[in-house]
C-alpha positions in Angstrom: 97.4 123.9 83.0 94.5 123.8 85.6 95.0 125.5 89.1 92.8 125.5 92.1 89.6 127.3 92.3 90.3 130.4 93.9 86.9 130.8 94.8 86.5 127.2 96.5 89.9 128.6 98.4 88.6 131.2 99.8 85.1 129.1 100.5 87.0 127.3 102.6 89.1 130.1 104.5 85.8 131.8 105.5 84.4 128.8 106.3 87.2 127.7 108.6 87.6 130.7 110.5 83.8 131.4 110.5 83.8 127.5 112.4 86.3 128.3 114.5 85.0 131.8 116.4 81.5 129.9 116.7 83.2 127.1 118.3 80.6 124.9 117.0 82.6 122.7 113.7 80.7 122.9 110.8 77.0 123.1 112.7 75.4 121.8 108.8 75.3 125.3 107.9 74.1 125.3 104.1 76.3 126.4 101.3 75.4 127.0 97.6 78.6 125.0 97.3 77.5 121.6 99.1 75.5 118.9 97.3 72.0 119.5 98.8 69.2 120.0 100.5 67.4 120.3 97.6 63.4 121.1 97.5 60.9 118.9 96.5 59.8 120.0 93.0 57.2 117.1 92.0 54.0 118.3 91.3 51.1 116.9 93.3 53.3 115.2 96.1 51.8 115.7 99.3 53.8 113.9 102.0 56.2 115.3 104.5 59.6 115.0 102.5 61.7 118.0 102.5 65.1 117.4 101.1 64.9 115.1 97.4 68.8 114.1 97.5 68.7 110.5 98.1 72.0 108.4 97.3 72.6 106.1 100.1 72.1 102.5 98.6 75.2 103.5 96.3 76.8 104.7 99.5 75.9 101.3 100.8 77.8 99.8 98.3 80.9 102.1 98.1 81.0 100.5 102.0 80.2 96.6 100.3 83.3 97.5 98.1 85.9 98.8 100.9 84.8 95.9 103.5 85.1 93.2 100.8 88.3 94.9 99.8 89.3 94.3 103.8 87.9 91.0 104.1 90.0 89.9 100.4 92.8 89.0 102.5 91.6 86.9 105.1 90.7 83.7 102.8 87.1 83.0 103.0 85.3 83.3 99.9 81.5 83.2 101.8 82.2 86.7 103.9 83.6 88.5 100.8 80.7 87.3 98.6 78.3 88.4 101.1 79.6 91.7 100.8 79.5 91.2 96.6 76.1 89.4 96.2 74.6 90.5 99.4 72.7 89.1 102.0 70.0 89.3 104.0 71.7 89.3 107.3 72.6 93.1 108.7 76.3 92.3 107.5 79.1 94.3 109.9 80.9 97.7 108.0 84.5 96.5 108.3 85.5 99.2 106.6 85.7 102.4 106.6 85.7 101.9 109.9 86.3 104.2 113.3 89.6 104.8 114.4 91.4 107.0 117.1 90.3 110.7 116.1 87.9 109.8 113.7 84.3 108.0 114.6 82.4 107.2 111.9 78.4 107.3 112.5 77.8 103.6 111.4 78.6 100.2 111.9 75.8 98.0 110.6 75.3 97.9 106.6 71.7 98.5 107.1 71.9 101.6 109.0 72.9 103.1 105.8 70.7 101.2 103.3 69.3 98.1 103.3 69.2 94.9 100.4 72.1 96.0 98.4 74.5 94.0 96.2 77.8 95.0 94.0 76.9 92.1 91.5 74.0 93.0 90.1 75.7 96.8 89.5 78.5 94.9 88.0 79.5 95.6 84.1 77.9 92.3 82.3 80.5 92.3 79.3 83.2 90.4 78.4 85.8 91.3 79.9 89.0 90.9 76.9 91.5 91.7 79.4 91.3 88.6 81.1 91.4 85.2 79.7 88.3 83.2 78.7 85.9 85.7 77.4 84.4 86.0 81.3 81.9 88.5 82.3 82.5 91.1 84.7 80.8 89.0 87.7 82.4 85.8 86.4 86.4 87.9 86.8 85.2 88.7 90.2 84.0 85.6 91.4 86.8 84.1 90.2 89.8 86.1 91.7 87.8 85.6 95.2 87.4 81.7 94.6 91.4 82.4 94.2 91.9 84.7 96.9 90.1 82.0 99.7 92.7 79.6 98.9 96.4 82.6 98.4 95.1 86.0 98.5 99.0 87.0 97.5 99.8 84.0 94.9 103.6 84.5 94.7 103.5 81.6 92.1 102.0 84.1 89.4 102.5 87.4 91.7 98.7 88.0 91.9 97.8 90.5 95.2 93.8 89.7 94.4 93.1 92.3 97.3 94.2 94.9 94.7 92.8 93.4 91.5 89.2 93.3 92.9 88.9 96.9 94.8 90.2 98.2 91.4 88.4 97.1 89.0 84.9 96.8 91.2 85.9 100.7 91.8 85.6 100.7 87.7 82.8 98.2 86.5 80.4 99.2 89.2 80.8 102.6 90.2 82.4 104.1 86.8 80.3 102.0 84.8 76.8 102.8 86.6 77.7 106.2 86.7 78.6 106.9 83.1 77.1 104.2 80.7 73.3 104.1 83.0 72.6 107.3 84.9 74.0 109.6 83.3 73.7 108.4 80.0 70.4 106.5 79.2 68.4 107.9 82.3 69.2 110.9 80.9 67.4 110.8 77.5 64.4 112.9 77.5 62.2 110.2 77.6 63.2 108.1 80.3 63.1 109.3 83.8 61.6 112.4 83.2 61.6 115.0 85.3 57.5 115.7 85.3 57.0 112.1 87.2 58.1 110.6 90.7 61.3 108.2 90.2 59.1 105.8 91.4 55.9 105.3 93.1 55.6 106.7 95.9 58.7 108.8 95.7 59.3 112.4 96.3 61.9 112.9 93.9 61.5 113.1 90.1 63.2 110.8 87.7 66.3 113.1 86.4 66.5 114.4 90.3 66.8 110.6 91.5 68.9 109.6 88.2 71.4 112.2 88.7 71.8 112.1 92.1 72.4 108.2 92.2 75.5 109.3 89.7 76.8 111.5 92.4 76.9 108.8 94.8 78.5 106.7 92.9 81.4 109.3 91.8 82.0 109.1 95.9 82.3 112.3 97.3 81.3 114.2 100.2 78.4 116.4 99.9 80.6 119.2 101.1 83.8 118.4 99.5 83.4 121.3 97.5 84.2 123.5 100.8 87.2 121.6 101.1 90.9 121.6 99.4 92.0 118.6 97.8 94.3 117.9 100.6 91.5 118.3 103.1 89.3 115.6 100.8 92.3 113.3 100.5 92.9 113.0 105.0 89.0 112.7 105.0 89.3 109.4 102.8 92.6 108.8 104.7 90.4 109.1 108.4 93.5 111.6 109.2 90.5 115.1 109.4 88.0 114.8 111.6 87.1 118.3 111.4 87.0 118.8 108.0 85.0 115.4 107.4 82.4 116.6 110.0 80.7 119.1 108.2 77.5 119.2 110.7 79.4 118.9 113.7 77.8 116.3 115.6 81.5 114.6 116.5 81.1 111.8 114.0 81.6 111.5 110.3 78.3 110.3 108.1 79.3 107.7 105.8 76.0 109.1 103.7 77.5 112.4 103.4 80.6 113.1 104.8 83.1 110.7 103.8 84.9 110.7 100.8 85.5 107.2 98.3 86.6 105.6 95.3 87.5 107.6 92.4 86.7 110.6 94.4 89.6 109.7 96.9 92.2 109.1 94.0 91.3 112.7 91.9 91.7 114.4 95.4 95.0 112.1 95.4 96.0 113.5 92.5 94.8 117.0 92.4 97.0 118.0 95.6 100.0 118.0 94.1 98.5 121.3 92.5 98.8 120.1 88.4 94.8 119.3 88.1 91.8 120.1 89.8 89.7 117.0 88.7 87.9 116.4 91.9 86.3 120.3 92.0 85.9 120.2 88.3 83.1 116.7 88.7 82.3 117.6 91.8 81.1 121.2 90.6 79.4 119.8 87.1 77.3 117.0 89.5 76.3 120.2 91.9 75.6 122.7 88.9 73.5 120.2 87.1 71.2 119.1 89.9 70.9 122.8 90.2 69.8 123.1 86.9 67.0 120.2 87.1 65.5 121.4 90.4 65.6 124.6 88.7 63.1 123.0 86.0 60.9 122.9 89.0 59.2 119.5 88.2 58.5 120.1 84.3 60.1 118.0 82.1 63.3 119.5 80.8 63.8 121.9 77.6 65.6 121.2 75.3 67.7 124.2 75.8 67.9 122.4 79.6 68.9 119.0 78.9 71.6 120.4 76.4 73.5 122.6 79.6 72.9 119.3 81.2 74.6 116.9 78.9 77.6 119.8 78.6 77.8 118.9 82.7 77.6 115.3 81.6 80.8 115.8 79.4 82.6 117.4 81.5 82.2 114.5 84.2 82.8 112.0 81.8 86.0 113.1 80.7 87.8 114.3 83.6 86.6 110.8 85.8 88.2 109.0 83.0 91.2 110.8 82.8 90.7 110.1 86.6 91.3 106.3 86.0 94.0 107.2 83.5 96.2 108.9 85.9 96.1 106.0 88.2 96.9 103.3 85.4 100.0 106.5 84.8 101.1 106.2 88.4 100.9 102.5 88.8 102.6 101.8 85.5 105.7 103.9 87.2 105.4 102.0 90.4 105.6 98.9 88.5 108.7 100.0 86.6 110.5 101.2 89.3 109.9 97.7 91.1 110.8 95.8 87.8 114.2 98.2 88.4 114.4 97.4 92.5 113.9 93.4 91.4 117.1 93.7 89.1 119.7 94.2 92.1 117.7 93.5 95.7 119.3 91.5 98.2 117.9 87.9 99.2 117.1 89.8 102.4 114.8 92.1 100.9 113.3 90.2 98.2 110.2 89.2 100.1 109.4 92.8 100.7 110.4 94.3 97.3 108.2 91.2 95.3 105.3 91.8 97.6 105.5 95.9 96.8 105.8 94.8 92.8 102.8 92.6 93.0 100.6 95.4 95.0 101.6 97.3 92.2 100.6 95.5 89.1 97.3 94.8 90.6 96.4 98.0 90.8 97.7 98.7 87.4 95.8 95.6 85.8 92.9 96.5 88.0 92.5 100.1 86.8 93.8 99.3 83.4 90.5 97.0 83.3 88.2 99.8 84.8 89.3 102.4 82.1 87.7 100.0 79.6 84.4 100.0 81.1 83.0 102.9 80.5 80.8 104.4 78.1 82.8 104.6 75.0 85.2 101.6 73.8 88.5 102.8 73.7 89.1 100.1 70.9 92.8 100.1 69.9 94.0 102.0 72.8 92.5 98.9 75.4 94.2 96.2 72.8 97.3 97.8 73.1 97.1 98.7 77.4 96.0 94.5 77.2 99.0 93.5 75.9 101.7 95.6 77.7 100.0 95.0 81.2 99.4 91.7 80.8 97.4 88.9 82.2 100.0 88.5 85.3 103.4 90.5 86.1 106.5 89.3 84.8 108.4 87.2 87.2 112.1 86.4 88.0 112.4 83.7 85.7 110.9 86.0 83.0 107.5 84.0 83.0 103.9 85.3 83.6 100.6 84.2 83.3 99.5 83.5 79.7 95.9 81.8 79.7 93.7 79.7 82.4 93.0 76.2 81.4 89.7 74.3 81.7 90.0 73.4 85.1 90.9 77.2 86.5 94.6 76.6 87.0 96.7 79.4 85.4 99.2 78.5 82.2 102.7 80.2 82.7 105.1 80.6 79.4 107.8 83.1 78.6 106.8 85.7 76.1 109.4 88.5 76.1 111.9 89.3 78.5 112.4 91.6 81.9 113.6 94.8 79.6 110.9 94.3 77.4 108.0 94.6 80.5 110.0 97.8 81.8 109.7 99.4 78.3 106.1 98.5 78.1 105.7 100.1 81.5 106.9 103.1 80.0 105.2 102.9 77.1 101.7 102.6 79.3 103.1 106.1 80.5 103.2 107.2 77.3 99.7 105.9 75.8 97.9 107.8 78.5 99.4 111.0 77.8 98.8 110.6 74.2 95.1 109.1 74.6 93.9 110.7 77.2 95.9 113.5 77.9 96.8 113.0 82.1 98.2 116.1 83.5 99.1 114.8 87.0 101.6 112.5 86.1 102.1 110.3 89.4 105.3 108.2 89.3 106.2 109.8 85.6 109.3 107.7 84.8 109.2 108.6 81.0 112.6 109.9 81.3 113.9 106.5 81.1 112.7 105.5 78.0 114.8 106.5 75.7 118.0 104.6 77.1 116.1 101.3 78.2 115.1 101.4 74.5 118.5 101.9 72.9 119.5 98.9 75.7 117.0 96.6 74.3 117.1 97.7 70.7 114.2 95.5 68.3 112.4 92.8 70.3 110.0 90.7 68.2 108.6 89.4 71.0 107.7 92.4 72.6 104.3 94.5 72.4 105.9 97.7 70.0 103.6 99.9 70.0 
């Protein structure tokens, strides 16, 4: 079983005491452990750029992503596509935004970057675990048309605030990352690393490619100085000292803040069972090492092979990632399903609206794990049909299909035992696919009673 880095321990020991005699936070002091400055390398470039790591339009929409995901529950479908299609105005950061303790640096989209969308990043597929063969930006666009009119549908138990953070989170930022940058960008002929990303730029193409990966993976250029704990109150706005790394007194959404997936591995990696967040973190740092290293040449093959081992080891952990979640969720949902069984009419209200938070983010990441690179075929059919199209309800009925109009069709297809046990059995499908070691919510102990309860149900997904 993974444990901590001892290394990045005591990294961040020194570095906190070191901080603390100066008296001056973090002051930007340089670290071989943070994610930049790196040199310019491109031959020939004669302008006055100094530092080639350049990530802030997926920043820009890490901050679309978390103020759409605020504005999801307020019911108006224009703000929350400006935030997904873009717009030209200079659209207000509603989230993250400053609180008490912790300023954050900007409030204006365009003080980070400038033009960007989330629907043109969007995974262009269809999208089989929703009904209707949709694309990615059709699912979207449709659960905010939805969410203007009920952004918490009790009728189907839809949260849509849920739905759309977790599977944006999944078929932009996962997708981008691991089916575009880091996969075709980084054959030997595209991008290459002996010519500027673009005109004009100062960066190479593998510099630019890979560095536009780590932005989307969504962690702070110093979270490596950090513990997990540390990087999870920096997402949480709870550390201002630890988010500050150059000690100005407020936290740079370009640099020092920590989202998405990066947030969840630090969620998970705290509880001391897996270090996922140092383990990507590290590979993104190590292998822009290694192309700045190349010192504007194209890349060896000898070089790009170290480079696609990084690429592997990113790859697999963020997915495993996004597996642990759809873990956790599935035992929040389970235990709701239990709660459900024998609440009070007092509490129902509150116990229905945790359930539906719940499945959301299970359906939401269930989606995002199938949206990577590789198709995970069987494994996807079988996560499909256990989670769903909608959560079971009291009268045992969820969503089965949408009709032609957009209006949801409701039958019963197996009963309230059944969806615990296939809660369970989502448990068990990611231990056995992808092999999660953190193990949120693990309810497994469960299932061998429930299923001696239930016995054979035809109607029930079996797998």
């Amino acid at each position: 079983m993974k444990k901590t880095n001892l290394k990045t321990k005591l990294l961040a020991s020194v570095a906190c005491i070191s901080f603390g005699l100066t008296g001056f936070a973090n002051a930007g002091a340089h670290s071989e452990d943070v994610y930049g400055p790196f040199p310019v390398t491109l031959k020939g470039y004669s302008g006055d750029c100094t530092n080639t790591v350049s990530y802030s339009g997926q920043i820009a929409r890490h901050v679309q992503h978390d103020s759409l995901k605020h504005l999801s529950t307020k019911g108006d479908y224009s703000e929350m596509n400006s935030y997904y299609s873009g717009s030209d105005k200079n659209k207000q950061i509603w989230a993250p935004a400053s609180k008490d303790g912790f300023p954050i640096k900007q409030t204006l989209l365009n003080d980070i970057s400038s033009g960007k969308n989330l629907s043109g990043k969007t995974y262009k597929g269809t999208i089989t675990s929703w009904p209707n063969n949709m694309t990615g930006p059709e699912v979207i666009d449709f659960w905010m048309s939805k969410a203007e009119s009920n952004p918490k549908d009790v009728s189907v138990g839809l949260n849509y605030q849920q739905l759309l953070s977790k599977f944006i989170m999944g078929a932009v930022f996962y997708n981008q990352a691991i089916d575009n940058y880091l996969d075709e960008k980084m054959e030997a002929d595209t991008k290459p690393n002996d010519k500027p990303y673009k005109d004009g730029a100062c960066y190479t193409g593998k510099e630019h490619s890979w560095d536009e990966a780590f932005g989307y993976w969504g962690a702070a250029a110093h979270s490596l100085l950090l513990s997990a704990e540390q990087n999870y109150n920096v997402a949480k706005k709870k550390d201002l000292a630890s988010a500050d790394h150059n000690g100005d007194g407020v936290v740079d959404l370009k640099s020092e803040y920590v989202f998405a997936h990066a947030y969840y591995a630090s969620s998970f990696d705290k509880g001391g069972k897996t270090t996922y967040l140092e383990d990507i973190t590290r590979a993104f740092l190590d292998g822009r090492k290694l192309i700045t290293s190349a010192n504007g040449e194209k890349l060896s093959d000898a070089q790009r092979s170290e480079l696609m081992g990084y690429v592997s080891i990113i790859s697999e952990n963020w997915e495993k990632v996004i597996a642990e979640s759809v873990f956790k969720y599935a035992g929040s949902t389970y235990k709701s399903l239990v709660a459900l069984e024998d609440v009070s009419n007092a509490d129902l209200a509150k116990e229905f609206d945790k359930y539906m938070k719940y499945w959301g983010e299970l359906k939401g990441f269930s989606m995002a794990l199938q949206v990577g690179k590789d198709n995970i075929g069987e494994t996807g059919t079988k996560l499909n049909r256990m989670v769903g199209f909608g959560p079971m309800l009291l009268d045992e009925t969820q969503i089965v299909g949408i009709d032609v109009n957009g209006n949801y069709v409701m039958d019963k297809v197996y009963s309230m035992n059944d969806a615990k046990l296939h809660m369970l059995k989502i448990q068990k499908l990611m231990i056995d696919q992808f092999g999660v070691e953190a193990r949120g919510n693990d309810m497994l102990s469960d299932m061998a009673d429930l299923a001696s309860k239930i016995g054979t149900s035809e109607s029930a997904e079996n797998d």
